[in-house]
C-alpha positions in Angstrom: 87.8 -47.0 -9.6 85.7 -44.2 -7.6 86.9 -42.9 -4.0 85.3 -41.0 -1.5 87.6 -38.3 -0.5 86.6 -36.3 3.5 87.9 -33.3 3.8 88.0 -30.2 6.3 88.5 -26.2 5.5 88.4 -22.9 6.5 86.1 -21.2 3.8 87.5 -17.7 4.5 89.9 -17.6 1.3 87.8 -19.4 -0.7 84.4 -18.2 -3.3 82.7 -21.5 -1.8 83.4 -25.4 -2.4 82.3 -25.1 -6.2 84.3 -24.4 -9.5 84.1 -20.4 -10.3 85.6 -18.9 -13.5 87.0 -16.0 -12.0 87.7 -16.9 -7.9 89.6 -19.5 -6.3 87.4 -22.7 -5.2 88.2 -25.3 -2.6 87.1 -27.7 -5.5 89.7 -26.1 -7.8 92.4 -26.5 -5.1 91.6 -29.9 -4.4 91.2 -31.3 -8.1 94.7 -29.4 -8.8 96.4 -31.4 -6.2 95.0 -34.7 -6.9 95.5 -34.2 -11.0 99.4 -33.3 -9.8 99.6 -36.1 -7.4 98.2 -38.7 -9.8 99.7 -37.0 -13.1 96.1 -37.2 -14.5 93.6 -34.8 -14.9 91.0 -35.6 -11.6 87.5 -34.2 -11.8 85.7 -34.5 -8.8 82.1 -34.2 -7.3 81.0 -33.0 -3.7 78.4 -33.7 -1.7 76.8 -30.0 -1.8 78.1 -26.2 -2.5 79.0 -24.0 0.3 79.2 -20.3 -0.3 81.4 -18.1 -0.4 83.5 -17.9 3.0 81.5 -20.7 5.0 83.8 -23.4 6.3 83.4 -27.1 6.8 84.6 -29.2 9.3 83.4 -32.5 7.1 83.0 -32.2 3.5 82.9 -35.3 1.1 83.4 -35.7 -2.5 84.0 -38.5 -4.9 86.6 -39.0 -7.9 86.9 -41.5 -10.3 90.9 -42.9 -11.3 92.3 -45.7 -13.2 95.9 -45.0 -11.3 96.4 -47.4 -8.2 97.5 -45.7 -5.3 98.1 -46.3 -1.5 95.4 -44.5 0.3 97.5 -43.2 3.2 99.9 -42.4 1.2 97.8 -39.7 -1.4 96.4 -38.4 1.9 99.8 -37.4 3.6 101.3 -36.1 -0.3 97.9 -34.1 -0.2 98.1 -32.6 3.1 101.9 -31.9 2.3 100.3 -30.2 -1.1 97.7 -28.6 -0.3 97.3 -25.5 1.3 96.9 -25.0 5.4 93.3 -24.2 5.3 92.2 -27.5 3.6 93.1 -30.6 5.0 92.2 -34.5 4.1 91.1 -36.4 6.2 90.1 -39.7 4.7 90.5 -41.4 1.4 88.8 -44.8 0.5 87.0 -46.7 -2.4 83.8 -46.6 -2.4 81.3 -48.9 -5.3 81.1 -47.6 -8.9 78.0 -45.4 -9.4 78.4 -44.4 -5.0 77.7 -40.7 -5.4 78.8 -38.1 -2.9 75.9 -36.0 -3.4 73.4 -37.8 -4.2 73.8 -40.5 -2.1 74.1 -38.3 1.0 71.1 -39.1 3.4 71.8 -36.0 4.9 73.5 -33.1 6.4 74.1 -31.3 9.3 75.1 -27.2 9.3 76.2 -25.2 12.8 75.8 -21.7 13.2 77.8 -19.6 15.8 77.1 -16.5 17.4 79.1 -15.0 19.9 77.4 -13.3 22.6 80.8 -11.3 23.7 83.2 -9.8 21.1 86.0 -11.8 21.3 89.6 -10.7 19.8 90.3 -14.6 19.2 86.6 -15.8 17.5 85.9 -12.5 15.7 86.3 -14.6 12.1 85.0 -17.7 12.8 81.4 -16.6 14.9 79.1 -14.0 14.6 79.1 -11.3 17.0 75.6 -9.9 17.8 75.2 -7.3 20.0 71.5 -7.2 20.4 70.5 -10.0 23.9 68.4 -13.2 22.6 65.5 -14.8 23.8 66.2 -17.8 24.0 62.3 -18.9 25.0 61.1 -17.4 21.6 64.4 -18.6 19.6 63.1 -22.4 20.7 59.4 -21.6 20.3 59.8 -20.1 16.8 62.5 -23.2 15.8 59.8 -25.9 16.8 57.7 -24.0 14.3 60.6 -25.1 11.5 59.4 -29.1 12.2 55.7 -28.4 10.7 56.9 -27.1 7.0 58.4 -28.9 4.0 58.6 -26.1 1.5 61.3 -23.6 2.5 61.3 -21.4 -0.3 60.8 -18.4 1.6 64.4 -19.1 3.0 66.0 -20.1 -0.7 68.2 -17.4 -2.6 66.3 -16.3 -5.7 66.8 -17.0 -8.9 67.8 -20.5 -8.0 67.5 -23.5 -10.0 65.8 -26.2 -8.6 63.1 -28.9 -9.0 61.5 -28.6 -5.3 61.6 -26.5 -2.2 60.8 -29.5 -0.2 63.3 -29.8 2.4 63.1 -32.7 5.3 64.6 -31.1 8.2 65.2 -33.9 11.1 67.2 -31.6 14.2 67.4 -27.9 14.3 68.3 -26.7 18.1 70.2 -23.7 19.7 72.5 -24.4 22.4 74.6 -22.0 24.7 78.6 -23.1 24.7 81.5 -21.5 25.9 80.5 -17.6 25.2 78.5 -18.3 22.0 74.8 -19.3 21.4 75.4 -22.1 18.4 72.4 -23.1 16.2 72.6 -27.0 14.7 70.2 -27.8 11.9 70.3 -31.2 10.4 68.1 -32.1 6.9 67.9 -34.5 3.9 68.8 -31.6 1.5 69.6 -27.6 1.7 68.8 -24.9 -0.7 71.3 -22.2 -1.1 71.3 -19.7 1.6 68.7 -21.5 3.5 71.0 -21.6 6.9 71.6 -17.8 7.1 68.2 -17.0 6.3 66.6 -19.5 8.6 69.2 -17.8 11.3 68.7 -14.3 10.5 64.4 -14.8 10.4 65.2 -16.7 13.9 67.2 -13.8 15.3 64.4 -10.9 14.5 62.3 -13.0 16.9 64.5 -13.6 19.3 65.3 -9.7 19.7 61.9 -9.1 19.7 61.3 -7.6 16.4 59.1 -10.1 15.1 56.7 -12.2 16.4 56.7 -16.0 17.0 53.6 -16.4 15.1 54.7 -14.6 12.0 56.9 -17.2 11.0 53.9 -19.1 9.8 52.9 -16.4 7.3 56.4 -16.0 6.4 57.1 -19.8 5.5 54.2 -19.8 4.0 54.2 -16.9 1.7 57.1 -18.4 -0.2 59.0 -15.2 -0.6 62.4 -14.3 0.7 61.4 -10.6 0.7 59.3 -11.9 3.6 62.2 -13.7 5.6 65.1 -12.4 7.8 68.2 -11.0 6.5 71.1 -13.0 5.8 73.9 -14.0 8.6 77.7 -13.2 7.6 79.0 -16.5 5.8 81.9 -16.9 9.0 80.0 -18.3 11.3 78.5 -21.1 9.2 79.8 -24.2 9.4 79.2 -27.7 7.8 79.5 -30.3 9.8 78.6 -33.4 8.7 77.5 -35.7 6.3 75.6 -38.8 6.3 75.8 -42.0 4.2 74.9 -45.1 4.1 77.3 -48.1 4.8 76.0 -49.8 1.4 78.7 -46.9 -0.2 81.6 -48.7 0.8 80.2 -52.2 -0.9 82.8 -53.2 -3.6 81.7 -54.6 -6.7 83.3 -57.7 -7.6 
């Protein structure tokens, strides 16, 4: 049977959701606790890789097991297993070839920057000391809506078929102390968040112009994007599916 497994963490101990030889994963936590649990060995497959120290408030994978187990139960042995910085929330069955990362219709990725430096949020937002326009910030996001191809924003060297990324929301919002930046799209390339923040805060300071970010999309080269924003203050959010998922086959 295949299951859909939601789960929360706190990237900050972790080198990203994805298997490493030589670093601690969340996905090496979590299959080690389910393969103990279920006395079998548990492979499983999420729904995207985070980075190295970026959390997630939902994450989803999938796992396939012949054992039959009480769903509430494995999620309370798991939460008792696990360690405090990942937690489970859900577990449930999902149909045979349901994939958790291709399936995914799509996903949503928040972005905090505090605007004060705060004893409490220093690990979990951004400080930035520079002030923000936030005129040019929305101006220079709108821009985002009339591209497809976000290589520009991609880490190099990376593997992939297409550039082509559908993004549906992106907006910047002031709460509590902290201007936070939600971006929701079909698919992500790696490091496309922190670069698409960083390029967004050089105009927002004033250090580049609303208008550049045409030439800078379309020149396809990261050289010619922003830097990078620290991995803390990225978080994933959430994950969209379709309801078809959870169709059993008889």
């Amino acid at each position: 049977m295949r299951y859909f497994i939601e789960l929360s963490y706190n990237g900050k101990a972790y080198h990203g959701w994805q298997n490493q030889p030589n670093a601690v994963s969340v996905q090496e936590v979590l299959e080690k606790g389910l393969s103990t649990l279920l006395k079998e060995s548990i492979d499983t497959m999420g729904a995207g890789r985070t980075d190295a120290g970026v959390h997630a408030s939902q994450m989803f994978a999938h796992f396939d097991t012949a054992v039959v187990f009480d769903a509430k139960v494995l999620k309370y042995k798991l939460n008792s297993f696990l360690p405090k910085d990942v937690a489970i929330q859900d577990i449930f069955e999902v149909r045979a070839d349901a994939h958790a990362r291709f399936d995914a219709l799509s996903r949503t990725y928040l972005y905090r920057i505090a605007l004060h430096k705060n004893v409490f949020t220093h690990q979990e937002a951004f400080y930035l000391k520079p002030k923000l326009n936030m005129e040019l910030l929305n101006e220079a996001t709108n821009i985002l809506f009339d591209y497809k191809d976000f290589q520009c924003f991609s880490k190099s060297n990376t593997d992939v078929k297409t550039y082509n990324c559908d993004i549906k929301k992106a907006e910047w919002q002031l709460k509590e102390g902290e201007l936070q930046f939600t971006i929701q799209a079909d698919r992500f390339l790696r490091n496309m968040v922190r670069a698409i923040v960083g390029t967004l805060i050089n105009i927002g300071i004033g250090k580049v112009k609303v208008e550049a970010l045409h030439d800078i999309i379309k020149s396809k080269s990261r050289s010619e994007a922003g830097f990078s924003v620290p991995a803390h203050g990225l978080y994933l959010t959430g994950i969209e599916y379709p309801e078809s998922i959870k169709t059993i086959n008889e």
